[in-house]
C-alpha angles and dihedrals in degrees: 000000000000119000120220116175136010141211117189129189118164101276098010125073118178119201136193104211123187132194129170121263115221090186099056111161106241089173090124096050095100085159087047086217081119095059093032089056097046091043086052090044097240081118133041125224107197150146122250119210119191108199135193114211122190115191087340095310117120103236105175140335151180130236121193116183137206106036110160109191131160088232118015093224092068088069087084087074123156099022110175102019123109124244082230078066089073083255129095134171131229087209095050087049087053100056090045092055088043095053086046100054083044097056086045094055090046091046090050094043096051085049091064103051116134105239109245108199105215115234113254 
């Protein structure tokens, strides 16, 4: 995987991640010039994983197939305007389902916690 853009706290560190996808549906190309221009490698077909790290351990994270992009790094369109806007982004989704499972795993995981009674 091929990491393409970073966000750091202290203990969290979110990733884009990208590989290619070599089944790629090319169901829509009527014209085939998709198909023609990621098959010449002027386009690129891949798979996107956004992934939650906590203290270096992977905690959740969300795959989306089947981009097909010029150039992979146009795939974070629209930072920064609001679904309400008429536009949304696929990245931006992404961040927001990885950060979800992530605050689940951490809520589950501080609900499990064996109590520990402190000594007087």
């Amino acid at each position: 995987m091929e990491t393409l853009w970073t966000f750091r706290t202290k203990r969290f560190c979110i990733e884009w991640q990208i590989e290619p996808d070599y089944d790629g549906d090319f169901s829509f190309d009527e014209t085939g010039e998709t198909a023609e221009k990621v098959n010449s490698g002027e386009w690129q077909c891949f798979v996107s994983k956004m992934v939650v790290y906590f203290d270096g351990e992977e905690i959740a994270a969300d795959y989306l197939g089947g981009s097909i992009y010029e150039n992979p790094a146009d795939f974070r369109d629209h930072i920064g305007i609001k679904a309400h806007d008429g536009c949304g982004s696929y990245f931006s989704d992404m961040v927001r389902q990885a950060c979800s499972g992530a605050r689940a795993v951490l809520k589950r995981r501080a609900e499990t916690l064996p109590y520990i009674r402190l000594a007087a």
